[in-house]
C-alpha positions as a Markdown table, in Angstrom:
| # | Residue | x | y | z |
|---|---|---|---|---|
| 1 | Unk | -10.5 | 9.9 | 1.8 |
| 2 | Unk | -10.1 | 6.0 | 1.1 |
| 3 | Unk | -11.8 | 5.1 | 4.3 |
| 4 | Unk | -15.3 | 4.8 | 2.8 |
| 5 | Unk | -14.4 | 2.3 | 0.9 |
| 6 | Unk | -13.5 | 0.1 | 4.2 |
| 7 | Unk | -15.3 | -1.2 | 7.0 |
| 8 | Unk | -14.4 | 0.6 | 10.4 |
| 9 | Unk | -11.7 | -1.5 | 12.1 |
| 10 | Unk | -9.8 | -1.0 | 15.6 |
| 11 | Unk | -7.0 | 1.0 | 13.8 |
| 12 | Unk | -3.1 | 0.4 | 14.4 |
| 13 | Unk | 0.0 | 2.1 | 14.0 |
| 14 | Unk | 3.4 | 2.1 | 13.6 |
| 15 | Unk | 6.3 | 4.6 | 13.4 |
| 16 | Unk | 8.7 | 4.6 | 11.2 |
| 17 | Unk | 11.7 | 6.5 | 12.3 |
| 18 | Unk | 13.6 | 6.1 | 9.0 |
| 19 | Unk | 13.6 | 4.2 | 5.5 |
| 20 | Unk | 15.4 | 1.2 | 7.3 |
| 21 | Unk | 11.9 | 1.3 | 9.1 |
| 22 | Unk | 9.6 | 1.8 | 6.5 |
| 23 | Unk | 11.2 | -0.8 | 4.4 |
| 24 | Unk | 10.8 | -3.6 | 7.4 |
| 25 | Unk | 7.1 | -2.5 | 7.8 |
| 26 | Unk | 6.7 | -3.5 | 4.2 |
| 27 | Unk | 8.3 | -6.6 | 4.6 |
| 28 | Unk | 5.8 | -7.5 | 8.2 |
| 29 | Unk | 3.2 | -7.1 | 5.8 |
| 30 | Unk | 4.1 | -9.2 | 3.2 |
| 31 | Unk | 4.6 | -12.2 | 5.3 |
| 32 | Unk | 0.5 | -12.1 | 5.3 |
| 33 | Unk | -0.2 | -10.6 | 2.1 |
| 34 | Unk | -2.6 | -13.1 | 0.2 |
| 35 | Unk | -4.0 | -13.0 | -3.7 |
| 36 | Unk | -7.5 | -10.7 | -4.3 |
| 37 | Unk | -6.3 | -8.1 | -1.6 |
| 38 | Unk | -6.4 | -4.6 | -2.3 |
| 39 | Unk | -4.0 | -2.4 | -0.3 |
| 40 | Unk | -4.3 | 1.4 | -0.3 |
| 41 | Unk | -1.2 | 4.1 | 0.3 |
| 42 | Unk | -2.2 | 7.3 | 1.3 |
| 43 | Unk | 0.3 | 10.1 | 2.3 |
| 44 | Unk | 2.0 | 12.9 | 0.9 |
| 45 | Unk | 4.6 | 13.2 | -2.0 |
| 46 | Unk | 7.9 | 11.7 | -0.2 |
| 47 | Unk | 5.7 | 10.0 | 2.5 |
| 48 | Unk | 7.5 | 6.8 | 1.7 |
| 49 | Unk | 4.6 | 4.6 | -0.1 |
| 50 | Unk | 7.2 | 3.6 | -2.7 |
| 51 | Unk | 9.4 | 2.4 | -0.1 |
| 52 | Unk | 6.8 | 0.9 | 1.8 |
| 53 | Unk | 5.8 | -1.2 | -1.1 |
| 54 | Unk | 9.7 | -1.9 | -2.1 |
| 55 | Unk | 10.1 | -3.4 | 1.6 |
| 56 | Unk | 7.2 | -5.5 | 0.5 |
| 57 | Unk | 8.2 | -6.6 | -2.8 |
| 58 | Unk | 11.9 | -7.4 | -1.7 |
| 59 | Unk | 10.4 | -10.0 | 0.9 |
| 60 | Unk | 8.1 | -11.7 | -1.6 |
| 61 | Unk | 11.8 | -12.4 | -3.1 |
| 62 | Unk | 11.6 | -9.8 | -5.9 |
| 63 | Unk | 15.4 | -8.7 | -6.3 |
| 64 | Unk | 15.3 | -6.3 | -9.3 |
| 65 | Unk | 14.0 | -2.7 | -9.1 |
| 66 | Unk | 11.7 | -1.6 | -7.6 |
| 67 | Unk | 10.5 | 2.1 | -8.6 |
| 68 | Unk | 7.9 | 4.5 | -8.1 |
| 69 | Unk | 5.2 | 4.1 | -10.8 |
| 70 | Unk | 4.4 | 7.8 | -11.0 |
| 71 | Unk | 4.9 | 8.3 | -14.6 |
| 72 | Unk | 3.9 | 4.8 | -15.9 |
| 73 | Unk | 0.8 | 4.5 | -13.4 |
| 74 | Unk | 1.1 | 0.7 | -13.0 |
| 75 | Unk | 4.1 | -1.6 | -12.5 |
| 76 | Unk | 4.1 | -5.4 | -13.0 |
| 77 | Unk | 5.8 | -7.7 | -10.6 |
| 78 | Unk | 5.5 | -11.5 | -11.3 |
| 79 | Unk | 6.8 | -13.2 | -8.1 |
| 80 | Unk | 6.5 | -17.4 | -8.2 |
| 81 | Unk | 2.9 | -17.8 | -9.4 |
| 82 | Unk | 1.7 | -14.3 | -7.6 |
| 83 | Unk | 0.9 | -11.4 | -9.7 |
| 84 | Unk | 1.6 | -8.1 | -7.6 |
| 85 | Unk | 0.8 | -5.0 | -9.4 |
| 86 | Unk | 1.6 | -1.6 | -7.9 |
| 87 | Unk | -0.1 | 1.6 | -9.1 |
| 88 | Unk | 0.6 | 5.2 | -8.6 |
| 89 | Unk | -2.5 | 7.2 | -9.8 |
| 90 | Unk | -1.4 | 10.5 | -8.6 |
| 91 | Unk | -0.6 | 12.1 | -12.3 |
| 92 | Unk | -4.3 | 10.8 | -13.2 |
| 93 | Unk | -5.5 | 13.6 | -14.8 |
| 94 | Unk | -9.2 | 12.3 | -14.7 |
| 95 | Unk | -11.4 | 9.9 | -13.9 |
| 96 | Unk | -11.9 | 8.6 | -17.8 |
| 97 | Unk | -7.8 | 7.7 | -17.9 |
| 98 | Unk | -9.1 | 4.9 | -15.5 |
| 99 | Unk | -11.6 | 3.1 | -18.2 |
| 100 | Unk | -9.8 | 3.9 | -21.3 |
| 101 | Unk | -7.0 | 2.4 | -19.4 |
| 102 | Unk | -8.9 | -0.9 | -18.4 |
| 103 | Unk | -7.0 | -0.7 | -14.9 |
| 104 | Unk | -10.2 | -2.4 | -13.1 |
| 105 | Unk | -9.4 | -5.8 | -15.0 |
| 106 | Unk | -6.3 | -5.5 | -12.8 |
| 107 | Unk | -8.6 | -5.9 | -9.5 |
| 108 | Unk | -8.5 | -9.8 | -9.6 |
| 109 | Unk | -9.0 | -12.5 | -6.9 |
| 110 | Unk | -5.5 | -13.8 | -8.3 |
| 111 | Unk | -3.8 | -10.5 | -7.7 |
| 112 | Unk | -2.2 | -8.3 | -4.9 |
| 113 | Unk | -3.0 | -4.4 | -5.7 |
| 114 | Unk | -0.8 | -2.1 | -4.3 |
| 115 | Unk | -1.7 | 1.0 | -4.8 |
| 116 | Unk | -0.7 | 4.7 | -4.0 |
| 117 | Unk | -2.7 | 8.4 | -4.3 |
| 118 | Unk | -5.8 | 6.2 | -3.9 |
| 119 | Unk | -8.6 | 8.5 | -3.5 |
| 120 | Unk | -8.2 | 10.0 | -6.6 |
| 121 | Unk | -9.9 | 6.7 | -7.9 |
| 122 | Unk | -12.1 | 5.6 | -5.2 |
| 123 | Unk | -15.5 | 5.5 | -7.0 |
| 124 | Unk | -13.8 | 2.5 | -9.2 |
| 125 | Unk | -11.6 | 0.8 | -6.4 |
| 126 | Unk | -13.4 | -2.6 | -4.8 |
| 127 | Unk | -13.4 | -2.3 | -1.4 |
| 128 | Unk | -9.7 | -2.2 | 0.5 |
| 129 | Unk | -8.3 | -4.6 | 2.9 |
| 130 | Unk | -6.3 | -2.7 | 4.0 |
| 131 | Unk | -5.4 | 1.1 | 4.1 |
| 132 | Unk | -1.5 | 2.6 | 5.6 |
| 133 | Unk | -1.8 | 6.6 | 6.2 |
| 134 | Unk | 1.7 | 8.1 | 6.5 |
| 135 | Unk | 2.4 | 10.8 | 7.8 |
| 136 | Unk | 5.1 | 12.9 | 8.5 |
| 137 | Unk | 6.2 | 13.5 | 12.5 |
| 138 | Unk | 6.7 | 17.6 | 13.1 |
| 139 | Unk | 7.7 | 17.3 | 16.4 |
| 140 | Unk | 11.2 | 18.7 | 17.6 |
| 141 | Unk | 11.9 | 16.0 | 19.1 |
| 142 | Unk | 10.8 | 13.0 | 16.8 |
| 143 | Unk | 11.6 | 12.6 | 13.3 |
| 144 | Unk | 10.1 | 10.2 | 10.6 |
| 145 | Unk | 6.3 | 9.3 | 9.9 |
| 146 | Unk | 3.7 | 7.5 | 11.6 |
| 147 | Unk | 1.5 | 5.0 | 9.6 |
| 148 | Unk | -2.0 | 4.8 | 10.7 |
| 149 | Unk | -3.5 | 1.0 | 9.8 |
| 150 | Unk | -7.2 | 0.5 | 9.2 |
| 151 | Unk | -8.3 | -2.6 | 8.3 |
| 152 | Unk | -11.2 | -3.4 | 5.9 |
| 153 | Unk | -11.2 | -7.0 | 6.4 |
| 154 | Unk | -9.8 | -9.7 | 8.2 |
| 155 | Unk | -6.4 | -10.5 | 5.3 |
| 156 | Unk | -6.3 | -7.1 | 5.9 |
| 157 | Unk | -6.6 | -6.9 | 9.6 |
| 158 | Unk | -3.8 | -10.0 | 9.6 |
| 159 | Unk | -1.7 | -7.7 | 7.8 |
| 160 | Unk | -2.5 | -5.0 | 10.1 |
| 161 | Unk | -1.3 | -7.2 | 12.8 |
| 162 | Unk | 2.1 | -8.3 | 11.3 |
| 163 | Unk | 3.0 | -4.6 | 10.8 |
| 164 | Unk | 3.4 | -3.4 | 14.3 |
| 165 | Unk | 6.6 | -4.9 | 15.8 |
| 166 | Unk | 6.6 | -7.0 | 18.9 |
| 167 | Unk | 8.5 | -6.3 | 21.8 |
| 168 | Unk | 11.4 | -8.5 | 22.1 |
């Protein structure tokens, strides 16, 4: 669990009744996101982190694709002078791939870490800012995911705060 690497925080949440959803959460976050923060995805396969992050990317003005980085474990985005990587270490096979890989010179104050299946690295991650639990709903009646927010510290507890929708 990622939380150990975080601060306890009050703790938010959203639901996310579909991708539509998911994909606008991503964007409320990004309207706060800032360089040096670290932001953990944790959830099962299909949970939506990739669109999460894709809702994200897209606001920050990023128009090309936008994929899961499952199989290449990090993916480069360069929007205006921000430098927004997004990781995926759930086909880590072990702790070593993350030296021999150098992925901690990633973890920069002039960069935006994004990254999913992170507790199968959290003795090397610096401390979160913010962490997003999704979860799928099994309830008859409701459908989609919820995503619980913990915040590590306060960019993270602004983004925290932009995720959950207002009431119009």
């Amino acid at each position: 669990m990622v939380a150990s690497k975080i601060d306890a925080q009050p703790e938010g949440w959203v639901y996310l009744p579909d991708a539509a959803a998911t994909l606008a959460a991503g964007a409320r976050m990004a309207a706060t996101i800032q360089p040096g923060m670290l932001i953990c995805l944790v959830g099962e396969l299909g949970a939506g982190k990739t669109t999460l992050a894709r809702g994200a990317l897209r606001a920050l003005g990023w128009g090309g694709p936008v994929k899961s980085p499952t199989y290449t474990l990090v993916e480069h985005y360069l929007i205006s002078s921000l430098y927004f990587y997004h990781f995926d270490f759930y086909r880590l096979a072990s702790s070593d791939e993350w030296e021999m890989a150098g992925f901690a010179e990633y973890f920069r104050p002039d960069t935006v870490c994004l990254v999913e299946w992170p507790e199968r690295v959290t003795p090397y991650l610096p401390r979160a800012d913010l962490e997003i639990r999704l979860a799928y709903l099994h309830d008859s009646e409701a459908a989609g995911r919820n995503a619980t927010l913990i915040a590590g510290t306060e960019a993270g507890a602004r983004c925290m705060k932009a995720m959950i929708p207002t009431a119009s």
